[in-house]
C-alpha positions in Angstrom: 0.4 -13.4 -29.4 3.9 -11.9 -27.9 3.3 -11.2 -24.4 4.2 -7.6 -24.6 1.8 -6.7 -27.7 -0.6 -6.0 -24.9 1.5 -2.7 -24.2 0.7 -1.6 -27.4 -2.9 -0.6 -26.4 -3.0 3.2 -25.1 -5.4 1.8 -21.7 -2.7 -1.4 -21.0 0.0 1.6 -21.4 -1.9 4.0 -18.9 -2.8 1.0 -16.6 1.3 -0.1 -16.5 2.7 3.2 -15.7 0.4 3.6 -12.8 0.4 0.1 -11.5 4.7 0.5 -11.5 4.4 4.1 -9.6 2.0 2.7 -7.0 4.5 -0.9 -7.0 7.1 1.7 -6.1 5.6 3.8 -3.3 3.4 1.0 -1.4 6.1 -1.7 0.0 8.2 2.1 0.2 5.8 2.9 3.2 4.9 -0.5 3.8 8.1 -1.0 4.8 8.0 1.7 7.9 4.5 0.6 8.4 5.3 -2.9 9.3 8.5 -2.1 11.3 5.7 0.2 13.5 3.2 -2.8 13.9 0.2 -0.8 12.1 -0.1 -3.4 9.4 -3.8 -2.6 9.4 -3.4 1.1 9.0 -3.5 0.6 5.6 -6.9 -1.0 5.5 -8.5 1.8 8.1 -7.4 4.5 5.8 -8.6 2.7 2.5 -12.3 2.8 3.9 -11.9 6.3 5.1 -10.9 6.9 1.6 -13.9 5.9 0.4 -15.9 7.9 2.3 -13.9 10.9 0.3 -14.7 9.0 -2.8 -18.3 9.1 -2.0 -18.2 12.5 -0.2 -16.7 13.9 -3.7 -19.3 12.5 -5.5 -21.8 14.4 -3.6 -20.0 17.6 -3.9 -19.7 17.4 -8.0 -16.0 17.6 -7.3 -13.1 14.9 -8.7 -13.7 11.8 -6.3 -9.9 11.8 -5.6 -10.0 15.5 -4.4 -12.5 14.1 -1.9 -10.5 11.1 -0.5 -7.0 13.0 -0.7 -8.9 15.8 1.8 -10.8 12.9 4.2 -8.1 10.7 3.9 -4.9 13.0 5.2 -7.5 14.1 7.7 -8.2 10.8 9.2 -4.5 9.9 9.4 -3.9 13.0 11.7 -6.3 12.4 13.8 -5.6 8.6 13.8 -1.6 9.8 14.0 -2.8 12.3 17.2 -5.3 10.0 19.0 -2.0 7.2 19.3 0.5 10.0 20.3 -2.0 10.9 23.4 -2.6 7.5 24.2 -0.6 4.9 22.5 -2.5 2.1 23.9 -5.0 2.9 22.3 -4.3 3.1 19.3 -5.9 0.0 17.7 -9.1 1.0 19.4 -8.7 4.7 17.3 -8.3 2.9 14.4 -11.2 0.5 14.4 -13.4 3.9 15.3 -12.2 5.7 12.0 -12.1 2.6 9.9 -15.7 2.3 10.8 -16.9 6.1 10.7 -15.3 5.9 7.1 -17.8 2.7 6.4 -20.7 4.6 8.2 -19.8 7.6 6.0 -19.4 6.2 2.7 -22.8 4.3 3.0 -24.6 7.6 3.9 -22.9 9.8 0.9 -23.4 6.9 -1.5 -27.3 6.4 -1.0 -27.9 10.2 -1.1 -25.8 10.7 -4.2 -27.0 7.2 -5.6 -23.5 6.6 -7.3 -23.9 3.8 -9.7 -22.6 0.2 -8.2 -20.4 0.2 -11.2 -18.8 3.0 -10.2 -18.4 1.7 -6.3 -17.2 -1.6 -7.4 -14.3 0.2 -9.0 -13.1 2.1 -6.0 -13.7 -0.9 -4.1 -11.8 -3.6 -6.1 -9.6 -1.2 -8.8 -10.1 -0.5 -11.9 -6.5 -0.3 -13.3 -7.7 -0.6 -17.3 -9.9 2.6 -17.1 -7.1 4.6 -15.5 -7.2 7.8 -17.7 -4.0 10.0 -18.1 -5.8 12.8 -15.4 -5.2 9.6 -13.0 -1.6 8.6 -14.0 -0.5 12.3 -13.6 -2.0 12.4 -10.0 -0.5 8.8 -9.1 2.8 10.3 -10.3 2.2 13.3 -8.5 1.8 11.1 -5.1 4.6 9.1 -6.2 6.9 12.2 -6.3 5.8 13.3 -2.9 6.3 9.9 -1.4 9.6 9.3 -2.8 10.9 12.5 -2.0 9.9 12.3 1.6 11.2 8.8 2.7 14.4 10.0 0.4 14.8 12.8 2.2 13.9 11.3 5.6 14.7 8.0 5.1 17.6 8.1 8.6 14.7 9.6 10.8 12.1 7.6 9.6 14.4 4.1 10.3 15.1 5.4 13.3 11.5 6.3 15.1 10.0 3.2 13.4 12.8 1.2 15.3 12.6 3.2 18.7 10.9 6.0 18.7 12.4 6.4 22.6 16.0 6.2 21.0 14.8 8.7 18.4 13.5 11.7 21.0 17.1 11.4 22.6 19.1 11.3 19.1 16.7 15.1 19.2 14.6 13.8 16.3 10.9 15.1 16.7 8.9 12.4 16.4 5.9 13.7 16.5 6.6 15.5 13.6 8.0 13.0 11.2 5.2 10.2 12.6 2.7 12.7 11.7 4.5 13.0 8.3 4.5 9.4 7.7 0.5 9.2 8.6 0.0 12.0 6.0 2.3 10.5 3.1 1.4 6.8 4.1 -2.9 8.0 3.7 -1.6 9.6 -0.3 0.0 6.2 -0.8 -3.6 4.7 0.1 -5.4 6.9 -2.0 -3.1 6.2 -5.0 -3.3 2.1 -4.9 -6.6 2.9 -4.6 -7.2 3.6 -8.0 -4.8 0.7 -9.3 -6.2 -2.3 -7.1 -9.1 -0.6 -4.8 -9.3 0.2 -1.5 -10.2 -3.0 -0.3 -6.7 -4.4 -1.4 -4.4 -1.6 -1.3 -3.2 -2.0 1.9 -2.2 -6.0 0.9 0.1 -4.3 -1.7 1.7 -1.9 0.9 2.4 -5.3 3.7 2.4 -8.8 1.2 5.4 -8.0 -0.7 7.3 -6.8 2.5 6.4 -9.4 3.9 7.4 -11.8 1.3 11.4 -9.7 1.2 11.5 -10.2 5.1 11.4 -14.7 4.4 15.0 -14.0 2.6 16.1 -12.8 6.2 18.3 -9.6 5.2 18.7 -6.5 6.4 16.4 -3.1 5.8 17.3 -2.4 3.0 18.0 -5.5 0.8 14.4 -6.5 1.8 13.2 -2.9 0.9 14.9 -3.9 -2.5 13.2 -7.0 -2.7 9.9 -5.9 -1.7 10.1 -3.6 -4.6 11.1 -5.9 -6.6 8.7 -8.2 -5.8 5.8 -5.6 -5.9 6.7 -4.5 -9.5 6.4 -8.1 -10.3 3.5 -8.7 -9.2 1.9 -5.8 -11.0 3.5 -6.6 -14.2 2.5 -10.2 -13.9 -1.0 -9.7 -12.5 -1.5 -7.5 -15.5 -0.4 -9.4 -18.0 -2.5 -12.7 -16.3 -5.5 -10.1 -16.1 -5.3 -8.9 -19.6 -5.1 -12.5 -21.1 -7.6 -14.2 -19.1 -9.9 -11.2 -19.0 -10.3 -11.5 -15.0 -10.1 -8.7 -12.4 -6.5 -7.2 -12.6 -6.7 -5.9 -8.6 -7.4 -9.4 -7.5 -4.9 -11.0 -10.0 -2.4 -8.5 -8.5 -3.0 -9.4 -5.0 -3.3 -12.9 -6.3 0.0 -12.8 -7.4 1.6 -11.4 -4.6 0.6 -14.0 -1.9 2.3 -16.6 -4.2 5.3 -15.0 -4.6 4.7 -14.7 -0.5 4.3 -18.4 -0.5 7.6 -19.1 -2.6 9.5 -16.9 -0.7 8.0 -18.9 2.6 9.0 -21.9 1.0 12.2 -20.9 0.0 12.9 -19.5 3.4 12.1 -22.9 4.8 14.2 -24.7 2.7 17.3 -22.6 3.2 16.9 -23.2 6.9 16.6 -27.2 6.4 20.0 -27.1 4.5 21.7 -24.8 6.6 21.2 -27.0 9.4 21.7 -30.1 7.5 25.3 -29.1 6.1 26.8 -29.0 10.1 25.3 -32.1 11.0 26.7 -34.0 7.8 30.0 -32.6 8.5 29.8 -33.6 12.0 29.0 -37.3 11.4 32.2 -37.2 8.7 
């Protein structure tokens, strides 16, 4: 079977357009969110988001509706809490990660939302993405690309030195509490592509993985896009043939790319300082 016959299915089509949007925006932001050190913010804002999920259930309203509202929410007020008192900031973000938990538990047991329908906001369910989906991921993908587009100077510069940034007269405040707001639509994107307990792996593994080939910001931002598309398009296509989970295969194939580009890394370093010693002993 041609491995590209799969694409000919309408829910392999939908499922591909909206895993390459979210590959796009998620190492886009992950990018900033790494250079700040709030790797985890990813995962606080994911379990916030399913309190929205959970909360939209309850309302009768479009479960993304809910987690786009609770979601931006929490990110200001996580975004305003480390602005007041930057120290502590990882302290603000264990209390929303677990008030999200706390929340989602008590919406989900009065609305009794079927376990089926939990485990897919949990772990993704990229094959039942229906077209209402794709055009709100493409929707957030717009907004995101835009914004780092049109910010992309500012936002290099206060994730660098955000000091540096207030003299240059860049107001921080402002385009940190942008990046809180776009960086929580990001979350609540993946989240319907690989789940919110592994959306924020997609926003920090493949940036991760660019930073092992040692270049600057942007070459690794061009990896890590790289290397994010192809781990969707891989971890689909494994997904689809082996019939497993395609948010874990995703993930899955992610870290090993992360581990080849560690490798690789390694190795580069070996010869490079192999090369002046053999020339030395000549």
């Amino acid at each position: 079977m041609p491995i590209f016959e799969m694409f000919q299915y309408d829910f392999m089509q939908r499922a591909l357009i909206a895993g390459l949007i979210t590959a796009v925006i998620c190492p886009l932001l992950g990018m900033f969110v790494v250079v700040r050190r709030q790797s985890l913010i990813g995962d606080g804002l994911g379990h916030i988001a399913f309190a929205g999920v959970t909360g939209g259930y309850l309302l009768g309203i479009y479960p993304a509706v809910g987690a786009f509202a609770i979601t931006i929410a929490g990110a200001a007020g996580i975004e305003v809490v480390r602005r007041q008192r930057t120290q502590m900031a990882d302290t603000a973000l264990a209390i929303f990660f677990y008030a999200g938990i706390a929340l989602a538990i008590i919406f989900s047991t009065i609305t009794r939302i079927p376990s089926a329908g939990l485990l897919g906001f949990l772990f993704g369910s990229i094959l039942t993405v229906s077209w209402q989906d794709v055009l709100v991921i493409s929707g957030c993908g717009a907004i995101v690309i835009a914004f780092v587009c049109s910010n992309f100077n500012r936002l290099l510069l206060v994730s660098f030195d955000e000091e540096l940034a207030k003299v240059a007269g860049i107001a921080t405040s402002t385009v940190s509490m942008a990046l809180s707001i776009v960086t929580a639509i990001s979350v609540v994107s993946g989240m319907m592509v690989v789940g919110i307990l592994m959306v924020s792996a997609l926003m920090i593994v493949p940036v991760a993985a660019a930073e092992q080939l040692g270049k600057g910001f942007k070459a690794t931002l061009g990896w890590a896009l790289v290397l994010a598309i192809l781990s969707v398009v891989s971890g689909l296509t494994t997904a689809f043939y082996l019939d497993i989970a395609p948010g874990g295969s995703i993930i899955i194939t992610a870290i090993l790319l992360y581990i080849v580009m560690n490798i690789v890394h390694r190795l580069t370093f070996i010869y490079k300082r192999t090369i002046p010693t053999q020339m030395y002993s000549k």
